[in-house]
C-alpha positions in Angstrom: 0.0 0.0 0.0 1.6 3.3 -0.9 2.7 5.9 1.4 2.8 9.2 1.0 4.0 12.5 2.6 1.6 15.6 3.0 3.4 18.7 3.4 1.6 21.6 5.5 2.6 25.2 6.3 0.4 26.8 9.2 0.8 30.1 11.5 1.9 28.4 14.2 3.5 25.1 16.8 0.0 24.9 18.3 -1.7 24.9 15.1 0.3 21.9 13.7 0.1 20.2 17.4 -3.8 20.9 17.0 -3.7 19.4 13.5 -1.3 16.4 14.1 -3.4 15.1 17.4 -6.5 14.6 15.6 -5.5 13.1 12.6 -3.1 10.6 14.6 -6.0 10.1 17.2 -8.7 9.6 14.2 -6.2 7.0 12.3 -5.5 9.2 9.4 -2.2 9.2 9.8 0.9 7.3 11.2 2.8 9.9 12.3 3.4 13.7 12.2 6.5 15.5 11.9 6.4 19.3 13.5 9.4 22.0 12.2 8.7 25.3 13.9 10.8 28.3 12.8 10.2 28.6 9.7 10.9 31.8 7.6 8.8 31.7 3.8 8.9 34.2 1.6 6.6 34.8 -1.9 4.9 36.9 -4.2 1.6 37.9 -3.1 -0.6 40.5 -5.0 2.4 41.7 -6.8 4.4 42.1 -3.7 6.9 40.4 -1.9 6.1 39.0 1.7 7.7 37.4 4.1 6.2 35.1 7.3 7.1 33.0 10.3 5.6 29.9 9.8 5.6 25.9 10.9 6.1 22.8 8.8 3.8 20.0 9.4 4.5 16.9 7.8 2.0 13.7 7.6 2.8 10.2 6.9 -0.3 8.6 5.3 -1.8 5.8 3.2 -2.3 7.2 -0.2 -5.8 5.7 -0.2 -6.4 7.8 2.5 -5.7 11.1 1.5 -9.0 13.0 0.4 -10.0 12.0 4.2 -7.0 13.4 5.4 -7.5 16.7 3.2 -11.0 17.0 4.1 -10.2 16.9 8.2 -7.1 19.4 8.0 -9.0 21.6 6.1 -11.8 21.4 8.5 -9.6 21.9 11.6 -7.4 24.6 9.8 
């Protein structure tokens, strides 16, 4: 069964905490992976910005991804 890696930006730690408890608690994913600190920069209505941010990554079952969408989205 293939695995695959989601890949999530949000505001904050305590977003991705939020985000990574439910979907490991609700068997959407294996495991989650939290990176705070991070710096992003892009081009947003034709200027450039800049943003603290966290990484949150997701190990999953492919088959199991629009699930996994669906509940991230809902939490985010």
């Amino acid at each position: 069964m293939p695995i695959i890696l989601l890949y999530i930006t949000v505001p904050s730690a305590a977003e991705a905490q939020k985000i990574a408890d439910t979907v490991i608690s609700e068997h959407l994913a294996a495991c989650a992976n939290i990176i705070p600190g991070m710096k992003s920069l892009y081009r947003w209505q034709g200027k450039v910005e800049q943003r603290d941010e966290t990484v949150l990554i997701l190990k999953t079952k492919e088959k199991l991804f629009p699930a996994v969408e669906a509940r991230v989205k809902n939490i985010a």
